[in-house]
C-alpha positions in Angstrom: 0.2 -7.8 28.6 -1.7 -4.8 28.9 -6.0 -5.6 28.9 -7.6 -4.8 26.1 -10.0 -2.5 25.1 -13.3 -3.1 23.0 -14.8 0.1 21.8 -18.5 -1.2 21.2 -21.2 0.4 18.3 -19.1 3.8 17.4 -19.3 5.0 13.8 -16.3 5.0 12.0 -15.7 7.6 9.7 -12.9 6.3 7.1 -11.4 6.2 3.8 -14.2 7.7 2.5 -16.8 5.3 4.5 -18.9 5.7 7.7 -20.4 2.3 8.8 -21.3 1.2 12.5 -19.0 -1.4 14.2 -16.9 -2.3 16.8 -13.2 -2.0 17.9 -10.6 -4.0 19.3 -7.6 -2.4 20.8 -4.5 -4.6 22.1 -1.2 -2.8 23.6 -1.8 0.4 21.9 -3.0 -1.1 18.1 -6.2 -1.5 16.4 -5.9 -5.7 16.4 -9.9 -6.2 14.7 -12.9 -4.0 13.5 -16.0 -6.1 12.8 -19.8 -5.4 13.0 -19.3 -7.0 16.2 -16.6 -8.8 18.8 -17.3 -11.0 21.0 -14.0 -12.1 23.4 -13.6 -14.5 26.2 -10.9 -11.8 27.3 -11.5 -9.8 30.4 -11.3 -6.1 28.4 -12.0 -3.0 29.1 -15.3 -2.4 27.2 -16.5 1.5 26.0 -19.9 2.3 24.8 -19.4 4.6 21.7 -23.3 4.4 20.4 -23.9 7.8 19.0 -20.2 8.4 19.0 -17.8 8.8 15.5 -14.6 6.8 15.7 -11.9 8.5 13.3 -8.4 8.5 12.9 -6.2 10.4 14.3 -4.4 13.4 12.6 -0.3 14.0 12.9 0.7 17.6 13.7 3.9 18.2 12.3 4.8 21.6 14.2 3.5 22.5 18.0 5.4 24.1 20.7 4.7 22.2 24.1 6.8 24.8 26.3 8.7 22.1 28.3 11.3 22.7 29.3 11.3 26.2 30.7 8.4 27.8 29.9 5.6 25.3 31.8 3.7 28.4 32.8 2.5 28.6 29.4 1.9 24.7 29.0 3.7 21.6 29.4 3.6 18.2 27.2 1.2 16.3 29.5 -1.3 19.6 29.4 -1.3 20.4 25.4 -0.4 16.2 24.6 -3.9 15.8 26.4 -5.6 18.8 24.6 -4.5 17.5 21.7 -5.8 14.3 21.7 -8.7 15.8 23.4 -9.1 17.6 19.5 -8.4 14.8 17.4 -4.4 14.7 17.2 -2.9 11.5 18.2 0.4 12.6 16.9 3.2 15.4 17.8 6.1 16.7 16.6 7.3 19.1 19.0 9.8 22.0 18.5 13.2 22.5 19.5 12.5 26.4 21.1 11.9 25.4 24.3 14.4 26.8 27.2 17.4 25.5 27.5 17.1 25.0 23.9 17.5 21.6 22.3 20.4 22.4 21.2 22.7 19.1 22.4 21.8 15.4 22.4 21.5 15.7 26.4 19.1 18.2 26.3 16.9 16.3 23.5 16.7 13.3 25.6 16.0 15.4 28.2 12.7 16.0 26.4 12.1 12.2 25.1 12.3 11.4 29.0 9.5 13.8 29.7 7.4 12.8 27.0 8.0 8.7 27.7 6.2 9.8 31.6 3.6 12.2 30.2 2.5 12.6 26.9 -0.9 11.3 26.2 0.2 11.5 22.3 2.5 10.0 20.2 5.6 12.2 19.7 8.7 13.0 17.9 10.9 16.0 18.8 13.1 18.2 16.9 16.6 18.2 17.0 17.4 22.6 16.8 20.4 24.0 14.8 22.2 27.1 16.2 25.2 28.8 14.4 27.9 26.9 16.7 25.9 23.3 17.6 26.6 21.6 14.1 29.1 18.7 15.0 26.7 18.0 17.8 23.8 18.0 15.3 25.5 15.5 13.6 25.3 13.3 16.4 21.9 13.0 16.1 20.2 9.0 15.1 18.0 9.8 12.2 15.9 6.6 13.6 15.4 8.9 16.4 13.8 12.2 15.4 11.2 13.5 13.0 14.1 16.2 11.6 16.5 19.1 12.4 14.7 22.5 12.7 16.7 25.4 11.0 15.2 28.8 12.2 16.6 31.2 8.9 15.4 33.9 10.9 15.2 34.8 15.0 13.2 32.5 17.6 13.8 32.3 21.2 16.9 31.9 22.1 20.2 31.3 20.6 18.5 29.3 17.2 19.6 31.8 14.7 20.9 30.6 11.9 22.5 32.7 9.8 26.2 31.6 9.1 26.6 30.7 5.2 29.4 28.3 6.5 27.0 26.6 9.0 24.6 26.8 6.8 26.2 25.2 3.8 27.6 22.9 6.7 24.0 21.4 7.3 22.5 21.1 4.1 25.7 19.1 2.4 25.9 17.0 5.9 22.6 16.5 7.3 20.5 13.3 5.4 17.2 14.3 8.3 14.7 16.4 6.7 15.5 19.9 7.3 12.7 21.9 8.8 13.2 25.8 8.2 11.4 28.9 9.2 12.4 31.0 6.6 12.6 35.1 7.5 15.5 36.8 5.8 16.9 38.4 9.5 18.3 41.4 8.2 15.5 42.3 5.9 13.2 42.0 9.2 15.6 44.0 11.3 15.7 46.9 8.7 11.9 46.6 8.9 11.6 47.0 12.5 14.2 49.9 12.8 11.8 52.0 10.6 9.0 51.3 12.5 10.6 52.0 16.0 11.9 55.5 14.8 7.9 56.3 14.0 6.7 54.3 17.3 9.1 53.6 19.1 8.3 50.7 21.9 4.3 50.6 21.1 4.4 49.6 17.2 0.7 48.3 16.5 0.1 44.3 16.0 -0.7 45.5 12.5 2.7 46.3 11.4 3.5 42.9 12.2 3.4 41.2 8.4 4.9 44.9 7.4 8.2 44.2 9.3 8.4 40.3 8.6 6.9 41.2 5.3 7.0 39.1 1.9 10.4 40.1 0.5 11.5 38.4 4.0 10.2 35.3 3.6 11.1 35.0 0.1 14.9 35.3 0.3 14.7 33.1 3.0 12.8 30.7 1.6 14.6 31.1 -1.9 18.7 30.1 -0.2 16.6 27.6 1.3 15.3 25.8 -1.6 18.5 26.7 -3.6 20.7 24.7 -0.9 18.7 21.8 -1.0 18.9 21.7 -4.8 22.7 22.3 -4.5 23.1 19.4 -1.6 19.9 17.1 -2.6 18.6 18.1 1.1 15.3 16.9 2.4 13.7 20.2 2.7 10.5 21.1 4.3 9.7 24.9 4.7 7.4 25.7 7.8 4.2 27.6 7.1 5.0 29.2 3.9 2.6 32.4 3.8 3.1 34.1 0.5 1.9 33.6 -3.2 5.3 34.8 -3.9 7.1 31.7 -1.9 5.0 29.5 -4.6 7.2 30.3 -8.0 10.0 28.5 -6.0 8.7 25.5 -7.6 10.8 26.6 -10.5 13.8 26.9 -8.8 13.3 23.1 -8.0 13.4 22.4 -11.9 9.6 21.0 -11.3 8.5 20.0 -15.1 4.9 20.1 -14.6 2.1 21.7 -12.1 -1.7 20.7 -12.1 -4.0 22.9 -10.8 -7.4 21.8 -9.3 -10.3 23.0 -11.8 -14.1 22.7 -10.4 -16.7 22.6 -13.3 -19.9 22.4 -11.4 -18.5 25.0 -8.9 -16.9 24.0 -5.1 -19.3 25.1 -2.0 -16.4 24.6 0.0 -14.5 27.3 -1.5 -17.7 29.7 -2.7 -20.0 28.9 0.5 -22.6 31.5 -1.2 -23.0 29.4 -4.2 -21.4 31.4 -7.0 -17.9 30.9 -8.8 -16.0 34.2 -7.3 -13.4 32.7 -5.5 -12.9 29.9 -7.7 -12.7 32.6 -10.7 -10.4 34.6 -9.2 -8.0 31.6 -8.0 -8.1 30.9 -12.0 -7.0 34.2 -13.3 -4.2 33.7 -10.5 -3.1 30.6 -11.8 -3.4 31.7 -15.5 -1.3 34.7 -14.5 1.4 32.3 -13.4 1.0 30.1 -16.2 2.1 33.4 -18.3 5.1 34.2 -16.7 6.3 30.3 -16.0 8.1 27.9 -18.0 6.5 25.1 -15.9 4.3 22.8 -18.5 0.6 23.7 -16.5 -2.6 22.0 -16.7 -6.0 22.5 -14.9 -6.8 19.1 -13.4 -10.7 18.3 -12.4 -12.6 16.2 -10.4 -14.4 13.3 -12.0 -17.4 14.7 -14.2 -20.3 12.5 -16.3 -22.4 15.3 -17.7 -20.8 16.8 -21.0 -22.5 19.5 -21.3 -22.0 21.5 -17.7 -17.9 20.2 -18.8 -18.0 22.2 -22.4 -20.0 25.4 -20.5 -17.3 25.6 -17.8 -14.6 25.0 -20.5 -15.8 27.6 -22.5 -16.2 30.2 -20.7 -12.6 29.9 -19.4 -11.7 30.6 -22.9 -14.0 33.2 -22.8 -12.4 35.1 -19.7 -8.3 34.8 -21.3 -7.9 31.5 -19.5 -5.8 28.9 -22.2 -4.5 26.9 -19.6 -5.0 23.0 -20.7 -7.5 21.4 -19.0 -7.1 17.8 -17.8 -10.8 16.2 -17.4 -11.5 13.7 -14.7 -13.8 10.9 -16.2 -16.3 8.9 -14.2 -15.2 5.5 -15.1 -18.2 2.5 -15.4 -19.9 1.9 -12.2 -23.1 1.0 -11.1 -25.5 3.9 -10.9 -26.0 3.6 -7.4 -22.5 3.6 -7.2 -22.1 7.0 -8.9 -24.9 8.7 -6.9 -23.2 7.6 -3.7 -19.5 9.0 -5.1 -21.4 12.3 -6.5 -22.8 12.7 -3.1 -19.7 12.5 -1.0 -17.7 14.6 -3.8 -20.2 17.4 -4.1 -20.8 17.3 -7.6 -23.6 19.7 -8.0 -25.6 20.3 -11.3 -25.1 17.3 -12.9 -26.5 14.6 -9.7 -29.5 15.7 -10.6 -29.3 14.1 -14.1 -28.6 10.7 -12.1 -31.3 11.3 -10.1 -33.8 11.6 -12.9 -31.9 8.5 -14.5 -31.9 6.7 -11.1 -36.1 6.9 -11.2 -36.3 5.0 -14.5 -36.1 1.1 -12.8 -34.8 -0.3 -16.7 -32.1 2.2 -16.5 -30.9 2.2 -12.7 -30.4 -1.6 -13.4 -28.0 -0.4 -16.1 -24.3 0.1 -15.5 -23.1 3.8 -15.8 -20.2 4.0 -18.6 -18.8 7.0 -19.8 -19.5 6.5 -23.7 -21.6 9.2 -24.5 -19.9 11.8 -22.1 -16.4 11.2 -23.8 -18.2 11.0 -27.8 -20.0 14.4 -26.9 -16.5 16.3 -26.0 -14.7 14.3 -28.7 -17.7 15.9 -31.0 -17.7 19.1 -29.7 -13.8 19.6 -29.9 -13.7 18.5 -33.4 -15.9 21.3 -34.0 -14.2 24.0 -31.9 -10.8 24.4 -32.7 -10.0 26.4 -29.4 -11.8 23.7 -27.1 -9.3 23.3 -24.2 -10.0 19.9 -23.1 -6.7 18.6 -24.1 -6.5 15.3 -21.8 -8.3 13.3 -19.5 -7.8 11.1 -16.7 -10.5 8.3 -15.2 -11.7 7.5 -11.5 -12.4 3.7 -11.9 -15.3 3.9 -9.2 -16.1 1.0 -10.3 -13.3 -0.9 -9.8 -9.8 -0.8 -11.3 -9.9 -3.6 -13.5 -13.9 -2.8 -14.5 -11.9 0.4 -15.9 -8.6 -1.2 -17.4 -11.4 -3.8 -19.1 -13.6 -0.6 -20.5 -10.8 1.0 -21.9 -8.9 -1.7 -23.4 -12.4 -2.1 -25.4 -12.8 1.4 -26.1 -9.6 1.1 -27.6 -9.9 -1.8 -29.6 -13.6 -0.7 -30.9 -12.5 3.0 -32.1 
């Protein structure tokens, strides 16, 4: 048995929570976290004070360079600057040279990794226009999916046989992992631009010759084969607005957008709504010219009257998309300040605030009577009130929220 480690007085930053505390680590897993640990064990003992503790993200797409191209990197040097950033998880693509192309030359790469990564890891088995019976081969158990490159990579990945194509949708039941450029679209592209520039085309042409009408027809025979063979189907980096109304083709029924009535400084870091407005005429735009049933869906809200302002000027700019309101559900008041914090609600904290400084009404459980009665008022007043559903965040507790609405309910 390997000794274990005892990471001593980090903060942990999770699920929403920071909190100081210690951790216990035995042959590779998280065995305890407690304010503190004592253990008779001889461990190996890190001092995190001052220090955050979080967990680790997954990368679902990297290119490590082994084999074949170690000059550039290798898995032990970008494993380690991984982790070094955060990512405790890899899954690594099949471009490398010799491709991974046969089972051989994938466990080639799972040897490599069981010596040197510094991560966790998963590889990708690659597809090629001849290497499907040997793709077939492959132990789902094994692999985090089958990359299909619908347009050119290093070496011999093309794939762009309809056969072999149609061959590993029906066949394959791995997720299917495309990069989806249309190859002849692109090499149409590039011909025009090397009759202007020959061999010094500019870096700017770039997203001219591998342009949007490239990606979509890609991406479009990919989604329609997966919907023909019930593939898992997961399209790399998709980079246009355009690649977006495939949702359709993928008989979704309904699509909730995010709605911020109090603004989002994450999105408008100056303070003010343009981005946020212009993502909204975007989406009402698409809304128009889609037969998906669409609703704007918001975060939780307690303050009626910033709710009917936003909601009305919506209206007021041509936007008659539904909007789905997100309801504080009953919670203490310190409770609510705390969520309101970490959630950035802006305009209406301060309301709480002013609340929280009466001592008779911060004893006071927060319920969301009044906030509901004023919209339910103000849209039986306004026939063209958009507030057409809502939906609760039981901050309080699930079954403080089932309890509120079942009375709710049984007082109306």
């Amino acid at each position: 048995m390997k000794m274990k480690t005892l990471v001593k007085n980090g903060t942990i930053i999770n699920e929403g929570k920071q909190f100081v505390a210690d951790v216990l680590i035995a042959d590779g897993l998280i065995q305890k976290i407690a304010s503190h640990i004592d253990t008779d064990q001889r461990v190996r003992e890190i001092d995190a004070s001052g220090l955050f503790i979080l967990p680790g993200c997954i990368d679902d797409q990297v290119h490590f360079r082994e084999p074949g191209l170690t000059r550039k990197g290798n898995i032990y040097s970008e494993s380690r600057a991984a982790v070094a950033g955060g990512i405790t998880s890899f899954m690594e693509m099949p471009n490398t040279v010799p491709n991974a192309l046969t089972q051989d030359l994938l466990e080639e790469k799972y040897q490599i990794a069981a010596q040197n990564a510094i991560a966790n890891y998963s590889f990708f088995m690659g597809a090629s226009n001849d290497n499907l019976e040997e793709v077939l081969k492959t132990n789902a158990a094994n692999i985090c999916g089958i990359k299909v490159f619908m347009g050119s990579s290093t070496g011999n990945m093309l794939v762009d046989k309809e056969s072999v194509l149609e061959g590993l949708f029906s066949r394959v039941g791995m997720l299917i992992a495309t990069h989806c450029e249309d190859e002849s679209t692109v090499r149409a592209n590039l011909a025009q631009f090397q009759e202007t520039y020959g061999q010094n085309i500019p870096v700017s042409a770039h997203p001219l010759i591998r342009n949007e009408e490239a990606c979509y027809l890609s991406s479009s025979k990919a989604v329609s084969l997966a919907k023909k063979y019930r593939a898992r189907l997961h399209v790399l980096h998709i980079s246009t607005a355009k690649e977006t109304e495939l949702f359709e083709k993928y008989n979704f029924k309904n699509l909730h957008f995010a709605g911020h009535p109090e603004g989002n400084k994450d999105i408008d870091k100056d303070g003010s709504n343009k981005n946020v407005d212009d993502a909204l005429q975007w989406k009402q735009k698409y809304n128009e010219r889609s037969d998906i049933d669409i609703a704007i869906t918001t975060q939780f809200c307690f303050e009626a009257e910033p709710v009917i302002e936003w909601a009305n000027s919506l209206t007021n700019n041509g936007i008659n998309i539904p909007i789905h309101i997100g309801v504080a559900g009953p919670a203490k008041l310190q409770t609510l300040i705390k969520f309101s914090i970490a959630c950035g609600v802006g305009p209406s904290l301060k309301v709480l605030q002013k609340r929280a400084k009466d001592v008779k009404k911060l004893l006071l459980p927060f319920d969301p009577n009044d906030f509901l009665e004023t919209l339910a008022k103000h849209k039986k007043e306004n026939s063209k009130f958009n507030i057409s559903n809502i939906h609760f965040f039981p901050l309080g507790g699930i079954n403080t929220n089932a309890s509120w609405i079942k009375n709710a309910i049984n007082n109306s």
